[in-house]
Structure formats: C-alpha cells, structure tokens
DOKE-339379 format. One line per field, with one value per residue (C-alpha): y, x, z; residue in one letter. Coordinates in steps of 0.1 Angstrom, whole numbers. Layout:
! DOKE-339379
yy c(Y  ...)
xx c(X  ...)
zz c(Z  ...)
residuo c(A  ...)
***
This chain:
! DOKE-339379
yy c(-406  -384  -344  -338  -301  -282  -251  -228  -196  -170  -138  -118  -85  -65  -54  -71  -51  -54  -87  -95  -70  -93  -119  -97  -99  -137  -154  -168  -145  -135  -112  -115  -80  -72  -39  -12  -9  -47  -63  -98  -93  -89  -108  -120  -108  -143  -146  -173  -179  -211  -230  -269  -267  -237  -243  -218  -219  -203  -211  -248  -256  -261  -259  -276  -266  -291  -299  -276  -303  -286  -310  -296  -308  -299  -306  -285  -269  -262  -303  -301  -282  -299  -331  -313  -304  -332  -351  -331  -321  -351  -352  -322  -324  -313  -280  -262  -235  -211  -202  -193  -210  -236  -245  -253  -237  -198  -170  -160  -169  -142  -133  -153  -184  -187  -191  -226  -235  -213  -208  -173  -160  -148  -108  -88  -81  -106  -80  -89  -127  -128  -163  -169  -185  -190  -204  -219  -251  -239  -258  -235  -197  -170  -152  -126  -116  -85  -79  -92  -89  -123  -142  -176  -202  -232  -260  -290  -317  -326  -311  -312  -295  -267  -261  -253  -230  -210  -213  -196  -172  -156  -154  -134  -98  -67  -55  -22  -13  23  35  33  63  72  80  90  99  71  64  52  23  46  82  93  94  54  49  71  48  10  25  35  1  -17  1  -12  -45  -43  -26  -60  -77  -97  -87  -68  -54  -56  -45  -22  -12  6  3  29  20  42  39  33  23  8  -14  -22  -31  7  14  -14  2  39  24  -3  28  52  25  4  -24  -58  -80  -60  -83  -86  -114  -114  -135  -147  -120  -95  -83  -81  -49  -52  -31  -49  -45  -69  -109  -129  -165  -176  -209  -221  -256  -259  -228  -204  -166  -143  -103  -87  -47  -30  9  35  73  90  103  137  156  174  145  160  156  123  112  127  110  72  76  84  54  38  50  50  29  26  17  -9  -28  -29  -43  -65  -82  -96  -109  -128  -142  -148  -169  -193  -199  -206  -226  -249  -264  -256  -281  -273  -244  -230  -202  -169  -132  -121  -84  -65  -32  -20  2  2  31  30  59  68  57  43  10  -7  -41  -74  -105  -140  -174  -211  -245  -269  -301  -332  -343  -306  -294  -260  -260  -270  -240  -218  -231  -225  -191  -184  -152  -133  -118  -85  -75  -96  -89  -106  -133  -134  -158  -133  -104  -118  -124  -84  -73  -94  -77  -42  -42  -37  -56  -88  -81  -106  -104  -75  -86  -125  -136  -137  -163  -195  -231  -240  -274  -276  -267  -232  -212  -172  -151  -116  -99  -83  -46  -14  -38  -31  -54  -43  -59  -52  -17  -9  -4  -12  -5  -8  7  2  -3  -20  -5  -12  8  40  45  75  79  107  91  56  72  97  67  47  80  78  43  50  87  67  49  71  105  89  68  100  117  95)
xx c(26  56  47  57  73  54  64  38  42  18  1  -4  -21  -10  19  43  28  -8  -6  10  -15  -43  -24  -5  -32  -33  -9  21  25  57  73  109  116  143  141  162  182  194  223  245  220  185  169  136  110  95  57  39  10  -8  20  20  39  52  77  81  109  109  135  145  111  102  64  55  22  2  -36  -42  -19  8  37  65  100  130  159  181  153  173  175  138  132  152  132  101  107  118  90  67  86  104  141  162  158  177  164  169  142  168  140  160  131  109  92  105  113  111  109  128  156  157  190  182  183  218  214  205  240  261  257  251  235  198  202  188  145  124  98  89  69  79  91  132  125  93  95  66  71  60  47  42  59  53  79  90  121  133  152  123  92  82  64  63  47  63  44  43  16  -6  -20  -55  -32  -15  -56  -64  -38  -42  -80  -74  -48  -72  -102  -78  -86  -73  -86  -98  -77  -61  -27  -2  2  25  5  29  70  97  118  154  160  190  201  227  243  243  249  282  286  280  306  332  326  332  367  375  367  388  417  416  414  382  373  384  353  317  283  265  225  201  166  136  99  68  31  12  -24  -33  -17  20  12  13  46  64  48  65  97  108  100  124  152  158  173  180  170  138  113  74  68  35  35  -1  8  30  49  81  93  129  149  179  210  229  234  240  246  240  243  240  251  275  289  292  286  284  286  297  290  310  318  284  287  255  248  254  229  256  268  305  310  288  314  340  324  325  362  369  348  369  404  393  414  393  369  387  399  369  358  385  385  345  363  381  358  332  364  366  328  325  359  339  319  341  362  394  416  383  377  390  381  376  364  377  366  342  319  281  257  220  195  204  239  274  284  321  312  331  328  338  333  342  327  306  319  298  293  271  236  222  214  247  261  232  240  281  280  246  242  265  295  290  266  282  319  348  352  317  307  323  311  280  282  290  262  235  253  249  220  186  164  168  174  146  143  169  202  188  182  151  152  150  162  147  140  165  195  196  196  196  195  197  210  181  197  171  143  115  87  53  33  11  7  44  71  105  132  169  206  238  275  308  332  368  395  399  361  347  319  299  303  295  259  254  253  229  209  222  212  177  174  150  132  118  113  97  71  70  55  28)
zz c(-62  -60  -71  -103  -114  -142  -155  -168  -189  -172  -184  -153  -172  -139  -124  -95  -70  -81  -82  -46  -32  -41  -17  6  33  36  62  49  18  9  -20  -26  -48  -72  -68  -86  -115  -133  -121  -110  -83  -91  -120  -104  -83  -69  -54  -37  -7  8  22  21  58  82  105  133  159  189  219  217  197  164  153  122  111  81  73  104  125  152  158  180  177  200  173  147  131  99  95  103  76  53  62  59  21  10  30  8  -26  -30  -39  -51  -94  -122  -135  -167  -164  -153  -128  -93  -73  -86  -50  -15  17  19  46  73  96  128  139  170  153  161  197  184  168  194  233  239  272  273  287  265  266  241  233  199  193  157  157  155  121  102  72  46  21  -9  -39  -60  -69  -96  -109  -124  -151  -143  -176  -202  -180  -186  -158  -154  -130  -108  -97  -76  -87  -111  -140  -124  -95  -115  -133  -96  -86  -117  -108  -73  -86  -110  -81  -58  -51  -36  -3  8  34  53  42  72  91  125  148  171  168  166  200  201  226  235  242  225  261  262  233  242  270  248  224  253  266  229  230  263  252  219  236  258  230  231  193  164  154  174  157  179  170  182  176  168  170  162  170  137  122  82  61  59  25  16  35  16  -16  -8  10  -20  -43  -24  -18  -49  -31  -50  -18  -10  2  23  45  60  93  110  137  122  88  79  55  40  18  20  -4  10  0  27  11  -23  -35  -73  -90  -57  -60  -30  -33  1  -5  28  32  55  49  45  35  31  -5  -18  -38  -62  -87  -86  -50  -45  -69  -44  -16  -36  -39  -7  8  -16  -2  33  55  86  65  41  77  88  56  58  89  79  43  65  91  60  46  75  80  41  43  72  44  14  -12  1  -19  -31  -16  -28  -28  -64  -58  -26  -14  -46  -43  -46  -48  -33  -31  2  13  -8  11  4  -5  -13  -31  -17  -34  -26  -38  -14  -7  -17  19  25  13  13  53  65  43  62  92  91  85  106  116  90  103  85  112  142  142  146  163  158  188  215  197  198  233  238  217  239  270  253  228  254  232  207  172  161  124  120  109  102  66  39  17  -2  -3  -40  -51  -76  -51  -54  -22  -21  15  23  53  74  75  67  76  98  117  123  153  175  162  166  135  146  125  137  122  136  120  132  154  157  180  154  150  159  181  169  133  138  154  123  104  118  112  73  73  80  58  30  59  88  74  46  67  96  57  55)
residuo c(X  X  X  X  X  X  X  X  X  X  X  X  X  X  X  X  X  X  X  X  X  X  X  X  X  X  X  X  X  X  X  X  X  X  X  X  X  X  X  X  X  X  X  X  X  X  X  X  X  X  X  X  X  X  X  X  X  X  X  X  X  X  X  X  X  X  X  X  X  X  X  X  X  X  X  X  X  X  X  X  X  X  X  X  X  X  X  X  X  X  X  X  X  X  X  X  X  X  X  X  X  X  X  X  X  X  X  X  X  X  X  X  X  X  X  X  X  X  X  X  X  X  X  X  X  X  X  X  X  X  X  X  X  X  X  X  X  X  X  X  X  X  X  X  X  X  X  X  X  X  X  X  X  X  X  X  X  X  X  X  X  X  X  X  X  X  X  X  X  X  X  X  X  X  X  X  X  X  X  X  X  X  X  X  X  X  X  X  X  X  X  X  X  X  X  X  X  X  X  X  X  X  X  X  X  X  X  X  X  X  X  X  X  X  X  X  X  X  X  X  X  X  X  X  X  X  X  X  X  X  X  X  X  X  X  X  X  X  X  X  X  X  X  X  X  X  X  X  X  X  X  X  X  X  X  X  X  X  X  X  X  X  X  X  X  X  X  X  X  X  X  X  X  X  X  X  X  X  X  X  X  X  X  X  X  X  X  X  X  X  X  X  X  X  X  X  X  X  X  X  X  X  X  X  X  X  X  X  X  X  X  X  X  X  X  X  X  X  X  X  X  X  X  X  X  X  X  X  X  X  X  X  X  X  X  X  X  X  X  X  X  X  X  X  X  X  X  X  X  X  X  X  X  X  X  X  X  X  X  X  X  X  X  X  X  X  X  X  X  X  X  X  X  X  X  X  X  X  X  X  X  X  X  X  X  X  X  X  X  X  X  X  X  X  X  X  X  X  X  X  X  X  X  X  X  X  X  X  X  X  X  X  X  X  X  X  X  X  X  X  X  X  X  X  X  X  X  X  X  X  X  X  X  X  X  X  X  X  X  X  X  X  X  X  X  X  X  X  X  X  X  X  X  X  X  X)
***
C-alpha cells in the first residue's frame, strides 16, 4: 500500500531549540533554522530524525543504508537519490498545506560532490571523512511558522503510523551533556605569506586569462571538547542567518549560519540568490549606513558581483524554458550582524523534461563561491587550496515531496569531527582586487564565529 501524506496540527509547549535538543544527539538529525528577522527568505524552521534511507557518497560510491542493509552503488548519486524517494514516498503529490517540506530527501551536498559531474584533478589533502553528500529520506518533518508560531506536523503512512511518531516524539528527552569549549587556539591552513603568494598566483592566472574571477579560502581549525549542540545555540543567536541549519552526521556535525540561497525551486519556478561584495559592519548607525552605500556604489565589487549573475544565468538557462530567465534585483544590499553582502536575484522557469535533481545538478557547486568559468576556476582552487573544502561551500537542503526544493550555500559553516572545528572564509578575486583586503575579509567573514566560540 502506497504511504499516504497526513498533516497534523501539533502543540509542541517548547521552543525550536528545546525541542531539536531532545533529538539533536541521534544520528541523522537535522534542523533547518530560519533564523533572524522575517523575510522573502525565512518563514519555517523545519525538524525531523529517524530516516527511512541515508545515502552517503564518497568518491565514485554511493552507500544506501535501509533496515540496517548497506548497498553500494557506483552511479549519479543525485539520480540515486531521486530513485530512492520515490521508491519509498511514492510519486511527487499535489500539496496545498503551504508547508515548504512535507517529507523526502534532506541534508547535505559537500562541495566535492561536483567532482562527480565535472573532471577535476585530485591534489589537494582529503582530511576530513564527512561524506561528499549524506543525505536522509525523511517521512516525516515538524515545522515551524516563523511569522505565526504555529507548528505543524508531516507524515508519511498511516494513521496507526502518524499515532507512533507522535508517540516517540513526546518520549524524547534532552541529554546531559558539556558545553563546547576550545581547548586550544585556531590555526590557518595558510600564513598570511602564502596566502600572498596563492593571490599573486590568481592574478597571473587572470592576467592569462584562464578566469575572470577565482574563489580563494582558507581554512581555520581548533581543538575542542562538549557538545556542538551548545555552539550552534550561541552562533545561530549571534548571526541571525535565514539558512542557519544543524546536521548531525553518525561521525561528525555540521554548524551553519549561512545567509546565502543557493537554489530554490517552487511550482517550477527557479530562484538562486548569489552574494558577492562583504564589508564588515560598523557600530555607529550613521556610518554603517555610510558603509551600505558604498558596497552599494562599489565597482570592484558590483563586477565581481556581476560576472557570477552571469555564470548563475547560463547554469540555470541549461535547464530553463527558454526566454525565462531574467535578473529582477541586481546589486541590493543585505545587512547581517556581522558583515553587509551585495546580493542579487535571478529567476527562470524549469522546463517539463527536468525535475528538482537535474536543476541541482546544472548549477552544482554554485558559482558564487567557484568563480568564473567555474570548471577551470575550480581546477585552480584544487591546485591552490591545501585541503578539500568538504561541506564548506556545498549546499543544505531539501528536495520535498510536493516538488519544492530549497538549498543553501555552505559559507560561515563549520564541521566538527574528530575533536576538531573547522571553519573556512574566503572571497573572489578578480585583477583589481586587493590583496591585503580580500584577506581582512575572510577575517570579517568569520568576526560572529571564532571570537565568539574562542569566549566559550
């Protein structure tokens, strides 16, 4: 008998983060946040647990974990998991809950993932085992209205189903655990010396002409003991980000305050939100106000914007209806707690012949933190970076049941494993950047991140 979709109105009489503490501990668990003030951008917080499936690539392989059964598969594992949920859900249904997710594939998709849609070479070090993408099948989700506080509860079965879940959501309880600390400082993966020398190089190859634009990142990782639990908790307060989320893997966690969409798909329609321009905030209100409008007016910052509007054009344009892709906002500006970022808007309309995957897949990694072209600049960022980018500048998300996909972009996001935080910032560089600017702002990137956890 095919599952059936009930929707159940839910009384949680605790908050979101009480609530997703009581499950954050169990493999699998994930919390996509809508943190900060109400927007176009953040109407749900979403929470679920207790996968029906995981899928777990790593390399060429796929993992597909169900009833405690490993089966490996060596294909596209985006079509895998496409297979998967609808092996286990059943066909994509008309919804009218206005619920975002109502069940279906959700976690994350590493940067890395791309290596399996593009050839890149293999130089930079894999030390990190969080899996290139590891994502759950989800029957069921709570969620959350940001705007009337009003939860609600999506599920996949029967009734005698949906009496159980609500049965083991009730008997679910918070753990005792220790607050993160740092036990020790955080190291960059580069001196400011190379990173002198990676940016020198960039220029070289952009006066050659091998890009426009290349992403360069460096990475800082500190020794640490507790619960990354209560690091998300002081982190999502401090950053307010409307694509905040907690993934907690069998072997690791992944902590992101992200205010950046990557791809968003609703009824067919296509929305990707590229940031490219950052100034730091400024205490005074008059002269943060001064320092909007001149992100605003910057033209370094306004090509660099640019030329990703235009790479994000072609990728969506791959699996677009002809003539519908435009750019209906160019160059605004949106304020966070810790930086201003120069933002755009660009839509189109998937054709009939594509589903949410093949629209993941076209534009997979995003170009805002590649470059452009994105395949070479990807190339030079795995000759220049010392270390993979694993999670960091790859997507969280979901592929819902009724159609509906929504991804972030992996910036101000940090993985803790193996009693090591790892938390990476970079920008794009194009021939007028500076080089003493572009690494003050991987340093502004981070200001609500490290000195808050180095406080703990």
């Amino acid at each position: 008998m095919k599952p059936r979709l009930h929707i159940h109105h839910f009384d949680p009489q605790a908050s979101l983060h009480t609530w997703f503490a009581c499950l954050q501990h169990q493999p699998w668990a994930i919390l996509l946040e809508s943190a900060g003030p109400l927007g176009a951008d953040n109407g749900f917080d979403i929470i679920s647990a207790d996968p029906l499936a995981t899928l777990e690539t790593r390399g060429t392989s796929t993992c597909l974990t169900q009833d405690n059964h490993q089966h490996h598969h060596d294909g596209d594992p985006l079509a895998l998991l496409a297979k998967t949920q609808q092996a286990l859900l059943g066909e994509r249904v008309e919804d009218d809950s206005g619920l975002p997710f109502i069940g279906g594939a959700m976690g994350l998709f590493g940067y890395d993932l791309g290596r399996r849609f593009e050839r890149l070479p293999a130089v930079a070090q894999q030390d990190i085992q969080v899996p290139d993408m590891a994502v759950g099948i989800y029957d069921w989700a709570l969620l959350r209205n940001v705007a009337t506080g009003h939860w609600q509860l999506a599920h996949w079965g029967d009734e005698a189903g949906l009496a159980r879940r609500l049965d083991w959501l009730m008997a679910q309880r918070e753990r005792t655990t220790l607050p993160l600390r740092l036990t020790g400082p955080w190291q960059s993966n580069m001196t400011r010396a190379e990173y002198g020398d990676k940016f020198a190089r960039i220029q070289a190859y952009l006066a050659a002409g091998d890009c426009y634009q290349i992403n360069l990142t460096q990475r800082f990782s500190a020794p640490y003991q507790g619960d990354e639990w209560s690091a998300y908790l002081t982190l999502s307060a401090a950053n307010k980000a409307p694509f905040s989320a907690f993934v907690r893997l069998p072997h690791s966690a992944i902590l992101s305050l992200s205010p950046e969409r990557f791809l968003l798909l609703d009824k067919r329609h296509i929305e990707t939100k590229p940031i490219k321009g950052t100034r730091p905030r400024h205490p005074d209100p008059v002269q943060d106000a001064r320092v909007a409008e001149s992100l605003a007016s910057a033209d370094k910052d306004r090509s660099e914007n640019l030329m990703i509007v235009d790479l994000l054009r072609n990728d969506i344009g791959r699996v677009s209806l002809p003539g519908s892709v435009t750019v209906p906002h160019l160059f605004a500006v949106e304020s966070f707690p810790a930086v201003h970022h120069l933002v755009s808007t660009i839509h189109g309309e998937l054709d009939a012949r594509w589903q949410e995957v093949d629209l993941l897949r076209a534009c997979f990694p995003g170009g805002s933190i590649t470059g452009a072209p994105k395949i070479r600049a990807m190339e030079i960022i795995e000759e220049l970076e010392p270390v993979r980018r694993n999670a960091y500048c790859g997507s969280i998300g979901y592929l819902s049941q009724h159609g509906r996909m929504d991804t972030s972009i992996c910036i101000r996001t940090l993985i803790a494993e193996a009693g090591q935080l790892h938390c990476w910032a970079g920008g794009g560089i194009i021939a007028d950047s500076d080089p003493d600017a572009e690494y003050q702002e991987t340093y502004d990137k981070v200001a609500r991140i490290l000195p808050l956890l180095d406080a703990l």
